[in-house]
C-alpha positions, 0 to 999 in steps of 0.5 A, spaced: 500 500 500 502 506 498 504 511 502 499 516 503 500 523 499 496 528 503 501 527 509 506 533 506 506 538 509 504 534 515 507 537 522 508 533 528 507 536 536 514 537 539 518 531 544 519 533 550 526 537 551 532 532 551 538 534 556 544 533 552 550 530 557 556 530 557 557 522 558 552 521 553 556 525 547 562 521 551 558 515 549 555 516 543 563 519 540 565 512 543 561 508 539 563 510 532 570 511 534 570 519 534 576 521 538 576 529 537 578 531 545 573 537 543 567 532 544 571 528 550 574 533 555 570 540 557 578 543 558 579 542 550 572 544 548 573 551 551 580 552 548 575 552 541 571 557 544 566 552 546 562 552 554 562 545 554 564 539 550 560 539 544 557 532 541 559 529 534 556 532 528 551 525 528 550 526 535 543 529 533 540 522 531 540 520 538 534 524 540 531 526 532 529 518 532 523 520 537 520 526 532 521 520 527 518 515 531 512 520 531 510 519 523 513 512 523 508 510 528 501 514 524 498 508 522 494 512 517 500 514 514 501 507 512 509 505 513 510 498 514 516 498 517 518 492 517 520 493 510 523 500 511 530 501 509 534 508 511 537 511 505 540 518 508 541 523 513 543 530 513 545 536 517 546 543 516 548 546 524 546 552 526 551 551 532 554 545 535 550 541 540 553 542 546 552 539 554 547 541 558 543 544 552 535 542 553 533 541 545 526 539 542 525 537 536 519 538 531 518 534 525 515 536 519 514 530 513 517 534 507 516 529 502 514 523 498 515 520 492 514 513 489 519 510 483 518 503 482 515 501 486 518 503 492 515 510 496 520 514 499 519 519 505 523 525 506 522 528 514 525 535 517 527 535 524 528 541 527 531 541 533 531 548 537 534 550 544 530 552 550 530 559 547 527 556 540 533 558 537 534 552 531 541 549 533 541 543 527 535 541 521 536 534 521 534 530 514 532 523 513 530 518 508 526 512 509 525 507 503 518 504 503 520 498 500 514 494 495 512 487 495 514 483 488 507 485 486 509 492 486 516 492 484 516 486 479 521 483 481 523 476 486 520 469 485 512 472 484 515 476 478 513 472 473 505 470 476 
């Protein structure tokens, strides 16, 4: 079933604010082996200017991942998640994500878009700080993938 049209355009309602600590910016540049001091040490990170340690450039992932699970979860949207398949993440910084900042995140549903057989969603995340000033947007991709009836392809093809 494909996915429903009249949800661009569609905004969510704000998560709950998220307080960035440093052991989570620690943790998260851990696991995928960044080893800038800036994001390890708030001695470093105020040597650059910065008030605390600030996080990795994905780092925002860990919290937009509630925003998104907003529309993955609308059952009139109609995603079967069991065939999504992530296909790209991008972002465009206001600031970096620094401890201590409170963030809250909103998501708009920016795009959809079918090719065959297969539906394609764009969201935009905006994350903003306790002010409401916008700290990063956060694009994702999400590939909806068809069934071999509506892909042609696989065993069933030929039927």
């Amino acid at each position: 079933m494909p996915l429903n049209q009249s949800f661009v355009g569609r905004t969510y309602p704000p998560t709950p604010p998220y307080t960035v600590g440093r052991e989570k910016i620690r943790e998260f540049a851990a696991a995928i082996g960044a080893s800038d001091p800036a994001y390890l040490s708030p001695e470093a990170a105020r040597a650059l200017g910065h008030p605390d340690v600030i996080a990795p450039p994905t780092f925002p992932v860990a919290l937009t991942m509630a925003a998104g699970g907003q529309v993955i979860d609308d059952p009139l949207l109609g995603i079967d998640f069991t065939r999504v398949v992530h296909g790209e993440q991008r972002f465009h910084y206001a600031r970096p994500v620094r401890a201590g900042d409170q963030l809250t995140c909103v998501c708009v549903v920016e795009e959809i878009t079918s090719r065959a057989g297969n539906d394609f969603l764009t969201t935009r995340t905006d994350v903003s700080d306790v002010d409401g000033a916008l700290v990063v947007t956060v694009w994702s991709k999400l590939v909806v993938r068809g069934t071999n009836e509506t892909t042609k392809e696989g065993p069933d093809a030929s039927r």
